[in-house]
ZAMI-180771 format. One record per residue: residue number from 1; residue in three letters; x, y, z of N, C-alpha, C, O in turn. Coordinates in pm, 1 decimal. Each point is the difference from the previous one (the first is absolute). Layout:
% ZAMI-180771
<pt seq="NUM" type="ALA" n_px="X" n_py="Y" n_pz="Z" ca_px="X" ca_py="Y" ca_pz="Z" c_px="X" c_py="Y" c_pz="Z" o_px="X" o_py="Y" o_pz="Z"/>
...
% end
This chain:
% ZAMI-180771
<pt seq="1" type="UNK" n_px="12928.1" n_py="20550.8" n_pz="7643.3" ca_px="-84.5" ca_py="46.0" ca_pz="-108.0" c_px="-107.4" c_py="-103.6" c_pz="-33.4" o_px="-112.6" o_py="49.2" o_pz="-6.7"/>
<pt seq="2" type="UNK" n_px="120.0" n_py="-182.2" n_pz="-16.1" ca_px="-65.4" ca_py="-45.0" ca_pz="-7.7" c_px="-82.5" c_py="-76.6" c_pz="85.5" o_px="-64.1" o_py="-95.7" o_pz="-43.4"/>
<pt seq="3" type="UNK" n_px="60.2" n_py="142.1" n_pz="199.3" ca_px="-90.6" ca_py="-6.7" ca_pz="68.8" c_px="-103.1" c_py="102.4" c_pz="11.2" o_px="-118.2" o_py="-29.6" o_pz="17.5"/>
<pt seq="4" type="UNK" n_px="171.5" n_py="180.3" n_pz="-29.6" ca_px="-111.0" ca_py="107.4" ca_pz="-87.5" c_px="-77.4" c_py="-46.5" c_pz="-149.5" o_px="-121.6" o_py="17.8" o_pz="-6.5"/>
<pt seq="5" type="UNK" n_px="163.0" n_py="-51.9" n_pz="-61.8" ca_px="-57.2" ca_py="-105.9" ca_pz="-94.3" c_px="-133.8" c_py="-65.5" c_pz="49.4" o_px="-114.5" o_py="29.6" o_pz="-34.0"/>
<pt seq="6" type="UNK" n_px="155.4" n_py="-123.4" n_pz="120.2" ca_px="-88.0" ca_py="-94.6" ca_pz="15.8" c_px="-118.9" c_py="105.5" c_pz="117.4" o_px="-121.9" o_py="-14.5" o_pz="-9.5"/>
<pt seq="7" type="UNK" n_px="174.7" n_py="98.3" n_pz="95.9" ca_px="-110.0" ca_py="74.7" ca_pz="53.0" c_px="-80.2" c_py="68.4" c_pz="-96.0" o_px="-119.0" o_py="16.8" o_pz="26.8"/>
<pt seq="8" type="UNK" n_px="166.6" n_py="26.3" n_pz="-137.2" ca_px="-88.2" ca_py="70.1" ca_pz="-86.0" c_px="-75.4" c_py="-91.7" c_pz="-59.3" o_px="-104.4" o_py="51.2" o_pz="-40.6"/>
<pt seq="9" type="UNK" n_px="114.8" n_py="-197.6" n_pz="11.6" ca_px="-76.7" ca_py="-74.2" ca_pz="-33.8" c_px="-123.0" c_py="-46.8" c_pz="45.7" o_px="-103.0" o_py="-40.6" o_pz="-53.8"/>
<pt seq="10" type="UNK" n_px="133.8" n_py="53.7" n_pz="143.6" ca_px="-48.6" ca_py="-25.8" ca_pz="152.4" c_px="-137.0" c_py="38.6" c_pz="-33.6" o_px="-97.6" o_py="-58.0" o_pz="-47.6"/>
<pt seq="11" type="UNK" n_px="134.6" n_py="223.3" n_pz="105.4" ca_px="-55.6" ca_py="100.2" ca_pz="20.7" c_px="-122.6" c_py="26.2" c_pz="-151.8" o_px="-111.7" o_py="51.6" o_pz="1.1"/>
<pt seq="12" type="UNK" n_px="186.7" n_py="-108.2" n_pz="-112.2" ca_px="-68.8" ca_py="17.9" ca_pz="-120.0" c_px="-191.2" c_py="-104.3" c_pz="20.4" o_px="-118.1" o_py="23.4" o_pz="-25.5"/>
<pt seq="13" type="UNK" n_px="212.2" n_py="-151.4" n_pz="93.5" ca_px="-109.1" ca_py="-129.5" ca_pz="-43.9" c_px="-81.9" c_py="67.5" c_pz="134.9" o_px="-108.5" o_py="22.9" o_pz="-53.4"/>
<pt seq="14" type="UNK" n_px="97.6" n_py="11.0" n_pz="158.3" ca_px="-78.5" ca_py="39.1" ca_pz="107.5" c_px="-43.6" c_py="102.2" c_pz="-43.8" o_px="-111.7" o_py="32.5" o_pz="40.2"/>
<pt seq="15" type="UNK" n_px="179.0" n_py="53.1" n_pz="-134.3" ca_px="-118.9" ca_py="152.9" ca_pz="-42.5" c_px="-65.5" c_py="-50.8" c_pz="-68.8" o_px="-113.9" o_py="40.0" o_pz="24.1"/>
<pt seq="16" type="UNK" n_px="112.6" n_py="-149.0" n_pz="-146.3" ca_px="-114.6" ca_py="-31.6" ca_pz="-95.6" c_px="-164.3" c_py="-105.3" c_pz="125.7" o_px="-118.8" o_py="-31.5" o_pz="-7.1"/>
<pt seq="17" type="UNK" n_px="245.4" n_py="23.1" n_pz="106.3" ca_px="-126.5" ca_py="-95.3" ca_pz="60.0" c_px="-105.7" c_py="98.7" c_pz="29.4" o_px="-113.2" o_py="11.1" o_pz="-47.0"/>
<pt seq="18" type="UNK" n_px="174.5" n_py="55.9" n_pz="133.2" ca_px="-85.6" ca_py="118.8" ca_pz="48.4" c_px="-78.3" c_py="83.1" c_pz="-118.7" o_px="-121.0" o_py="21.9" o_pz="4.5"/>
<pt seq="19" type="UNK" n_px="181.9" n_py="8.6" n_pz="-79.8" ca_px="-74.5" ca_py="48.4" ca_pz="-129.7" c_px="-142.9" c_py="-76.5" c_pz="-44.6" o_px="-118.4" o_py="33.2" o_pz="4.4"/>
<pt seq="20" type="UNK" n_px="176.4" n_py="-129.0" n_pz="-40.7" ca_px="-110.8" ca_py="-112.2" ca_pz="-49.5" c_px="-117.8" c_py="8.3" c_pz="68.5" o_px="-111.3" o_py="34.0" o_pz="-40.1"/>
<pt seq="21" type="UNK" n_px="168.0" n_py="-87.3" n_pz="205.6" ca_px="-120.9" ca_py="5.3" ca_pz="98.5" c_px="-65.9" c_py="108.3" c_pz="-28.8" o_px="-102.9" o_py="-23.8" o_pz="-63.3"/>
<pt seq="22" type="UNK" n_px="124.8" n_py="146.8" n_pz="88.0" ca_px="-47.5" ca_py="108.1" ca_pz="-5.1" c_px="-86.9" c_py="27.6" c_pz="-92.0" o_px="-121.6" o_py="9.1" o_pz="17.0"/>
<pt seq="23" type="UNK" n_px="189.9" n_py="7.3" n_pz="-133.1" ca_px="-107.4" ca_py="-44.3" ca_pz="-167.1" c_px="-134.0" c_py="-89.0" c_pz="-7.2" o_px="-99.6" o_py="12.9" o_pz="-71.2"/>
<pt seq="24" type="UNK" n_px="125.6" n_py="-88.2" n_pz="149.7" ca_px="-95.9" ca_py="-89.7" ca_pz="43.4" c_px="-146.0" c_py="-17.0" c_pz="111.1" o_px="-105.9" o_py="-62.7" o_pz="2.8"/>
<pt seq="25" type="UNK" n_px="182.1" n_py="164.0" n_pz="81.5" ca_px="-100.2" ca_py="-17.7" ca_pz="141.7" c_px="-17.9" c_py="152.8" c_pz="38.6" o_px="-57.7" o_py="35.9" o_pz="102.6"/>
<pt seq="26" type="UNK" n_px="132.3" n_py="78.9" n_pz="-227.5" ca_px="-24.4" ca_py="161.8" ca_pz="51.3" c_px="17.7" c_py="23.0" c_pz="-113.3" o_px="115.5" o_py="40.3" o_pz="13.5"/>
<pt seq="27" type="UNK" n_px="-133.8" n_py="-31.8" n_pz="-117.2" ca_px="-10.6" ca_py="40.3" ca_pz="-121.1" c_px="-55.8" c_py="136.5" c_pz="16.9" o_px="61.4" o_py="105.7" o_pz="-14.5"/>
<pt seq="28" type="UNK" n_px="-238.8" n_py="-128.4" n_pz="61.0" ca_px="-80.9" ca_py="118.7" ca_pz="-24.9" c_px="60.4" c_py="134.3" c_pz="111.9" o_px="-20.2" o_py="120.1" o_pz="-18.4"/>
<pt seq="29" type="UNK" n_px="100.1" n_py="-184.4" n_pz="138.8" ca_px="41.0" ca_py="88.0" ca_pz="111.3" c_px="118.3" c_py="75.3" c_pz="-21.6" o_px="47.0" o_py="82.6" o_pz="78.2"/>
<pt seq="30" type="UNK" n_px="-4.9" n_py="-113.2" n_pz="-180.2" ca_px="85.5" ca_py="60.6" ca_pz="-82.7" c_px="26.3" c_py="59.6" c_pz="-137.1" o_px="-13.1" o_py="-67.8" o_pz="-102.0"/>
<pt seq="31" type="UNK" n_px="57.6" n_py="220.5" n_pz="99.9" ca_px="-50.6" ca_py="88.8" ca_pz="-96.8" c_px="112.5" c_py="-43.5" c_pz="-101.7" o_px="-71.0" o_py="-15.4" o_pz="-99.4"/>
<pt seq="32" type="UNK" n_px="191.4" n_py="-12.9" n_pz="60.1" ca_px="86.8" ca_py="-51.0" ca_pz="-80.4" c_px="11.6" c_py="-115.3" c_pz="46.6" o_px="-49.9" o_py="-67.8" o_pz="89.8"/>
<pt seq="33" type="UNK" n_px="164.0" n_py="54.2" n_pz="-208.4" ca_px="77.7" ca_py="-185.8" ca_pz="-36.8" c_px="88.6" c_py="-45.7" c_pz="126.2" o_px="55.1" o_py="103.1" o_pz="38.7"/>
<pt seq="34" type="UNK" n_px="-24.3" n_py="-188.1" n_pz="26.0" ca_px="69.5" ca_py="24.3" ca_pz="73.5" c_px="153.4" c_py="-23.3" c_pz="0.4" o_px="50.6" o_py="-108.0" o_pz="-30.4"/>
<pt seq="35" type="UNK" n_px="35.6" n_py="244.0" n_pz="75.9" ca_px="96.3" ca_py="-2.1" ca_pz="-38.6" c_px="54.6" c_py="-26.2" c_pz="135.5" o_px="-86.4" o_py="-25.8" o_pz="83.9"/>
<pt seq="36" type="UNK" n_px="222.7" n_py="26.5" n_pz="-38.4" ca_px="78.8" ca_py="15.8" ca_pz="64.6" c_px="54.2" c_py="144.6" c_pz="86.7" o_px="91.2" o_py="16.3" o_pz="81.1"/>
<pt seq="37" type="UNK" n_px="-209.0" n_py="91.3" n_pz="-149.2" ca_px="-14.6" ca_py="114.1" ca_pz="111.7" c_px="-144.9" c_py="-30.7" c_pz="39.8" o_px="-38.8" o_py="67.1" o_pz="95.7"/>
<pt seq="38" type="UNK" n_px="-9.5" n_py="-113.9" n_pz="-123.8" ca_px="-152.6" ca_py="-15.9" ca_pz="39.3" c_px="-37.8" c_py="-42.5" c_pz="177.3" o_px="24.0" o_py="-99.0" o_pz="69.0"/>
<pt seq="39" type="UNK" n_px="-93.2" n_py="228.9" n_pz="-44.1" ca_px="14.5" ca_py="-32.8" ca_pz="146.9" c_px="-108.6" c_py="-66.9" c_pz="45.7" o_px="-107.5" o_py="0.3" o_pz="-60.1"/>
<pt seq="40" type="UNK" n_px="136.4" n_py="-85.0" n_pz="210.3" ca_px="-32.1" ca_py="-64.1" ca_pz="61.8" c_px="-110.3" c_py="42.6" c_pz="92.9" o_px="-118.9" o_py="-21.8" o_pz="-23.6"/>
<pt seq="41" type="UNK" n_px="166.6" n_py="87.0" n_pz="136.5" ca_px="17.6" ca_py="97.1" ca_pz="135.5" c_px="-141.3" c_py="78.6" c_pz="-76.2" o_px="-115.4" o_py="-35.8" o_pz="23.8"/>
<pt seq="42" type="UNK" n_px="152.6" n_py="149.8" n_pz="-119.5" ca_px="-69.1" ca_py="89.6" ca_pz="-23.9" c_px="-97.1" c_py="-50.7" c_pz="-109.2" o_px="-36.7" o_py="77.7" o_pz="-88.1"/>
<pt seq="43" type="UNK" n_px="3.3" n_py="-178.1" n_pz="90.8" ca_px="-81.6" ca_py="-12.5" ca_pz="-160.5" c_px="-102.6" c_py="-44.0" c_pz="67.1" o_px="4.1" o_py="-41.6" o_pz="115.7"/>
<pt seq="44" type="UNK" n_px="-144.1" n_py="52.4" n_pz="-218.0" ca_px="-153.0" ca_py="-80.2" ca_pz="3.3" c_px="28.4" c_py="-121.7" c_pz="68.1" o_px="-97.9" o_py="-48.1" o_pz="57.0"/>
<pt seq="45" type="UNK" n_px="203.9" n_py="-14.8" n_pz="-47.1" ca_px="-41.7" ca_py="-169.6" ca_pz="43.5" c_px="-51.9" c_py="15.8" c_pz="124.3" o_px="31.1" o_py="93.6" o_pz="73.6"/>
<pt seq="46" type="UNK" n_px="-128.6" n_py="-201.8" n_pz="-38.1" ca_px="-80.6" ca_py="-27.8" ca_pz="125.0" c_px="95.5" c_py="-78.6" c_pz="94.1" o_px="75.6" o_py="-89.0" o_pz="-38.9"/>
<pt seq="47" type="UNK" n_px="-87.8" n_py="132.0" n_pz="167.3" ca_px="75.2" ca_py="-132.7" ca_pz="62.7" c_px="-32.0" c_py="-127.6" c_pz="3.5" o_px="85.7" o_py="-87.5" o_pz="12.8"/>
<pt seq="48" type="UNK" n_px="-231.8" n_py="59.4" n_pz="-25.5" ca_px="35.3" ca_py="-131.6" ca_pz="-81.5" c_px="70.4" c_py="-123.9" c_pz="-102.4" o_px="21.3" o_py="-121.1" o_pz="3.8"/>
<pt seq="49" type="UNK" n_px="-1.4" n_py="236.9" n_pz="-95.3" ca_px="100.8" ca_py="-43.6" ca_pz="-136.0" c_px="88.2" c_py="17.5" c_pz="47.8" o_px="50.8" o_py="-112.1" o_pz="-1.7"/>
<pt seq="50" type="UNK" n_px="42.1" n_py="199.4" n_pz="68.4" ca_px="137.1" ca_py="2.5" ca_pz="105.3" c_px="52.0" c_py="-100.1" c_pz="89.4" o_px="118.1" o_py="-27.5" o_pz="21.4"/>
<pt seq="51" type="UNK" n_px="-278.8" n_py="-51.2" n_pz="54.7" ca_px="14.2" ca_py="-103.0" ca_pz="51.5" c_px="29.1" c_py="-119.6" c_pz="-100.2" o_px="88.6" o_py="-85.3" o_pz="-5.2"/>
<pt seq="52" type="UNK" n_px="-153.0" n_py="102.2" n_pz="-39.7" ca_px="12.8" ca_py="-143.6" ca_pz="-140.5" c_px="143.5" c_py="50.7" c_pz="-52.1" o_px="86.5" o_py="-86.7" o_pz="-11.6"/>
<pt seq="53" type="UNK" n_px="-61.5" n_py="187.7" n_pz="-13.0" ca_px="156.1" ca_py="-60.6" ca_pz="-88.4" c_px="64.1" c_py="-15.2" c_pz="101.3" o_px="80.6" o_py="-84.3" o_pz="-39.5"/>
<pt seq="54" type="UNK" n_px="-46.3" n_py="109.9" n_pz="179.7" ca_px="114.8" ca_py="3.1" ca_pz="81.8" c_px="-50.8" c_py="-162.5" c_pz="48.8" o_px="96.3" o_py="-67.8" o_pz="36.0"/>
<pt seq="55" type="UNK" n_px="-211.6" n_py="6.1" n_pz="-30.2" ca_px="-4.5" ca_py="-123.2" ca_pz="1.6" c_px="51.6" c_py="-109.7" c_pz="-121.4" o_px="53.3" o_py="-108.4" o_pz="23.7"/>
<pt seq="56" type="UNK" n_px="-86.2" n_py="170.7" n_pz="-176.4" ca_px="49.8" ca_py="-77.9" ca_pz="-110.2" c_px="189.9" c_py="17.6" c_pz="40.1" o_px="88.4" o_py="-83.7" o_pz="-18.3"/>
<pt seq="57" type="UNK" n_px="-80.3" n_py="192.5" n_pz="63.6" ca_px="162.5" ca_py="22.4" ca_pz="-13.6" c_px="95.0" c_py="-95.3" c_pz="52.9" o_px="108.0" o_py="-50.7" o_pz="-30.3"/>
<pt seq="58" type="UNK" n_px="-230.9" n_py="47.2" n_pz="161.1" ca_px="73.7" ca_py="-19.2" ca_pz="104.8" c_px="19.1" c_py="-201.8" c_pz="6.9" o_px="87.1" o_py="-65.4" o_pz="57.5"/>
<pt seq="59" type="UNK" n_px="-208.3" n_py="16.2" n_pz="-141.8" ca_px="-18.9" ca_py="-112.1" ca_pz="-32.5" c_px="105.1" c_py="-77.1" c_pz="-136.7" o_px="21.4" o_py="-119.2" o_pz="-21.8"/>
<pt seq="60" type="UNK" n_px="9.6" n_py="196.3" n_pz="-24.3" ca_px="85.5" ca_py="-25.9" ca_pz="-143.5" c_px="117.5" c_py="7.4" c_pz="17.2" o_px="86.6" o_py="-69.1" o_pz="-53.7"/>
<pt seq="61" type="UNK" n_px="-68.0" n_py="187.1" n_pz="160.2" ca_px="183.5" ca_py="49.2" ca_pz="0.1" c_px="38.6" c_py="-94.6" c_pz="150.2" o_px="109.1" o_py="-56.1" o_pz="10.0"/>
<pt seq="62" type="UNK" n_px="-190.5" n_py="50.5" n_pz="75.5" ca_px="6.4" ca_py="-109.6" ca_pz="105.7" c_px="67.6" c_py="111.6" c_pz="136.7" o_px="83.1" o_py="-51.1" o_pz="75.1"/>
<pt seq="63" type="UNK" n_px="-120.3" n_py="184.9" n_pz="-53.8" ca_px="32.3" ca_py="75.3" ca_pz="83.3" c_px="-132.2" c_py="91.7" c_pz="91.2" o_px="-122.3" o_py="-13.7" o_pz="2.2"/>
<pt seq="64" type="UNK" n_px="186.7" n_py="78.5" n_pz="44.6" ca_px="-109.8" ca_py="66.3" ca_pz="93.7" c_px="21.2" c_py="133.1" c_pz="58.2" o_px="81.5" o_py="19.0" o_pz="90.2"/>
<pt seq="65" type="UNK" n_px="-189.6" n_py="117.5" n_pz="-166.0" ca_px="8.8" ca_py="125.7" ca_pz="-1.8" c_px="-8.8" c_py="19.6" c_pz="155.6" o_px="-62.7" o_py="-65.3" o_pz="83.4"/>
<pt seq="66" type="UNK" n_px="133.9" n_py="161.0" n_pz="-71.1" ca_px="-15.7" ca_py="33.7" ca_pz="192.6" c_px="-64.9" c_py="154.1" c_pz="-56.5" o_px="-13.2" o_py="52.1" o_pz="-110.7"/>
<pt seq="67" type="UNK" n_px="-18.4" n_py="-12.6" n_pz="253.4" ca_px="-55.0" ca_py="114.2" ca_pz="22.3" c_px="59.6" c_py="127.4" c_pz="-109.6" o_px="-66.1" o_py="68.6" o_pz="-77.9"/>
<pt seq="68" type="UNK" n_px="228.8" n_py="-66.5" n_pz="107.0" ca_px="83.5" ca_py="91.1" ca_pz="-21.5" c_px="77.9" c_py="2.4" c_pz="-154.0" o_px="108.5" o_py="49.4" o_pz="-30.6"/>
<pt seq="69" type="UNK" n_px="-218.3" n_py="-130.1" n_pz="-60.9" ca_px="45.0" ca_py="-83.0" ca_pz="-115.2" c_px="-113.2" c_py="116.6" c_pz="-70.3" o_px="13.4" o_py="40.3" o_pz="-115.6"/>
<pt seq="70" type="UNK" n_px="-120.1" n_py="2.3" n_pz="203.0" ca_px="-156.9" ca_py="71.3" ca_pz="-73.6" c_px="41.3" c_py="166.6" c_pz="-1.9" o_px="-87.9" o_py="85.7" o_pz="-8.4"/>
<pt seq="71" type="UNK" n_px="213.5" n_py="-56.4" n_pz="16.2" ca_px="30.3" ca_py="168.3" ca_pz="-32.6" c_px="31.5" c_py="-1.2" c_pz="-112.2" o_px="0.8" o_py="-108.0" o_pz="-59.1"/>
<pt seq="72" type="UNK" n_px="35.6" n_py="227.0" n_pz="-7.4" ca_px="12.5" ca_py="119.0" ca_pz="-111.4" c_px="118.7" c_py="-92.0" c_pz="-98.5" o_px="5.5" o_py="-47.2" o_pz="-113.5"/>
<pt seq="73" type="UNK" n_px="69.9" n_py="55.3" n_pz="219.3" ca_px="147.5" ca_py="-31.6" ca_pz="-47.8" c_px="2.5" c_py="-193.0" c_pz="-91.6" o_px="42.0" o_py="-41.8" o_pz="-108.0"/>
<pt seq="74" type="UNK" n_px="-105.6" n_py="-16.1" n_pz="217.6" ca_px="-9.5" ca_py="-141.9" ca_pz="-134.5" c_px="-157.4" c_py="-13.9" c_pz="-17.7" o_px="-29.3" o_py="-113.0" o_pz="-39.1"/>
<pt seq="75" type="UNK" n_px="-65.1" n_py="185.4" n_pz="54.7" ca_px="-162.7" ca_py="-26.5" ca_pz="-58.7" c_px="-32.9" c_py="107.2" c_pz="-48.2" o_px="-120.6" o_py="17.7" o_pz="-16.7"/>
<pt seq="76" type="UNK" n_px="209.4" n_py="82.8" n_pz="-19.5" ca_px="-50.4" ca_py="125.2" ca_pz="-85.5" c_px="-14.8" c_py="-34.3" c_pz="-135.2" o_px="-72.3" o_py="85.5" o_pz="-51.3"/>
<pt seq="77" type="UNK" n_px="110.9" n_py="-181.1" n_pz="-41.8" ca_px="20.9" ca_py="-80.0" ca_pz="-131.3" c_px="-39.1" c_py="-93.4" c_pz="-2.6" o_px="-34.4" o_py="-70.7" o_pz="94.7"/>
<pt seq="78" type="UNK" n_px="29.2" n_py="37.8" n_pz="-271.0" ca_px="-5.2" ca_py="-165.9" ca_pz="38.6" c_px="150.8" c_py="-26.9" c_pz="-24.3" o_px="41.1" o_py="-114.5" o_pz="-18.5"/>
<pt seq="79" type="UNK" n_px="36.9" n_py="218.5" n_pz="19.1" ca_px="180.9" ca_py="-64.4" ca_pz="-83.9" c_px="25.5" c_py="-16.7" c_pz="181.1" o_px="38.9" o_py="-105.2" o_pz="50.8"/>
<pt seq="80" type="UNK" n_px="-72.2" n_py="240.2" n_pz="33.1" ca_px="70.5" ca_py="-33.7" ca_pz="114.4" c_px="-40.4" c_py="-122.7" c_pz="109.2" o_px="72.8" o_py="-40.1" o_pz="90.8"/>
<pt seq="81" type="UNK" n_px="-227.9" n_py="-15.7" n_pz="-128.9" ca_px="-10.7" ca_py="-97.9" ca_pz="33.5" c_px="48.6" c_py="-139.4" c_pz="-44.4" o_px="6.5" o_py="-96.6" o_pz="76.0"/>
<pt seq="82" type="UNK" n_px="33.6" n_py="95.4" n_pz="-232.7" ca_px="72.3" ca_py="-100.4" ca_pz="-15.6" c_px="165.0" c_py="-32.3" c_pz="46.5" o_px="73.8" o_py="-98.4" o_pz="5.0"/>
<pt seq="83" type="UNK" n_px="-64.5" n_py="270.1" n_pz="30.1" ca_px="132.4" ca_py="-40.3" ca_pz="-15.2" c_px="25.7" c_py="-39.2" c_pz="182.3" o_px="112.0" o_py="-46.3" o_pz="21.7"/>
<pt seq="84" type="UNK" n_px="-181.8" n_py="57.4" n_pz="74.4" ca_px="-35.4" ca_py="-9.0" ca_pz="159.5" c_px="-15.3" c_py="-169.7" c_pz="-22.8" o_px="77.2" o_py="-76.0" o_pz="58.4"/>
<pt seq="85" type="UNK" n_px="-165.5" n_py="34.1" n_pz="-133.2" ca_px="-44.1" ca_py="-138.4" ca_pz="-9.4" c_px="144.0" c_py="-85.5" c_pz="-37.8" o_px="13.3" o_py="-115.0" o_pz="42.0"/>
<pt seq="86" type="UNK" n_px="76.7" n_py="170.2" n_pz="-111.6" ca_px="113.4" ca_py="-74.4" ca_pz="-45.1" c_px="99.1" c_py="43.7" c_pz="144.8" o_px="31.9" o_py="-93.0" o_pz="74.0"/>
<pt seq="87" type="UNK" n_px="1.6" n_py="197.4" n_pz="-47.8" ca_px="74.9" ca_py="15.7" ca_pz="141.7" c_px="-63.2" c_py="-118.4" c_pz="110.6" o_px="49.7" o_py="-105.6" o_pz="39.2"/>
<pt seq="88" type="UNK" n_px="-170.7" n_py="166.5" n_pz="-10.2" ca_px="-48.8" ca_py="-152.4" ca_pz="115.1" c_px="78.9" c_py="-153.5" c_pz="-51.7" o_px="93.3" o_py="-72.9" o_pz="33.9"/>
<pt seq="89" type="UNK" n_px="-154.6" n_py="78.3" n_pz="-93.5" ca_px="48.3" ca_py="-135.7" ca_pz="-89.4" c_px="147.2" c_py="-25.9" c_pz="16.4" o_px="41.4" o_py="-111.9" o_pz="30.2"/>
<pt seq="90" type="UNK" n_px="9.2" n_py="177.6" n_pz="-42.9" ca_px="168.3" ca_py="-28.6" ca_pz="-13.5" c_px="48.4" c_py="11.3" c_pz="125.5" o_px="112.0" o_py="-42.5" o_pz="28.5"/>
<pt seq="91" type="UNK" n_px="-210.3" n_py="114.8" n_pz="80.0" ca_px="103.5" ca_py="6.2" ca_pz="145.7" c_px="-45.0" c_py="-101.5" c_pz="75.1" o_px="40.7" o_py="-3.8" o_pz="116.1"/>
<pt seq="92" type="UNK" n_px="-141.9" n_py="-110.6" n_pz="-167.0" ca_px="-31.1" ca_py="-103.6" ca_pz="71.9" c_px="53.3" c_py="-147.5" c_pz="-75.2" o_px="-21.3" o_py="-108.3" o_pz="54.6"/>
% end
């Protein structure tokens, strides 16, 4: 139990990162606040700004998105991307 604990913690401090960034560098590319259904995949962001956060991410959390990391299932969100960013993390 309290290793689910600490994944949800996890998972909490990497969604505000991503949030923040976002607030910050896509504000206008985005029509709401950003929540934790707020999609990724399907939204206004440019791949530019996509490039920049998967570079901030990837620079902060100290890992590295593969090809098969950019589908539905962990880049459809920003929750399912945080929560992909904490899995990597933990299987290395």
């Amino acid at each position: 139990m309290a290793d689910l604990d600490g994944i949800a913690q996890e998972e909490a401090i990497v969604f505000h990162d991503i949030k923040d960034f976002l607030e910050q560098n896509a504000s206008s590319a985005l029509a709401h606040p950003v929540e934790g259904d707020t999609p990724l995949l399907d939204s206004a962001l440019d791949s530019f700004t996509v490039l920049q956060l998967m570079i901030f991410l990837s620079e902060k959390y100290a890992f590295e998105l593969q090809a098969d990391d950019f589908v539905e299932e962990h880049f459809g969100t920003v929750s399912t991307l945080a929560k992909r960013i904490v899995a990597k993390r933990r299987m290395s």
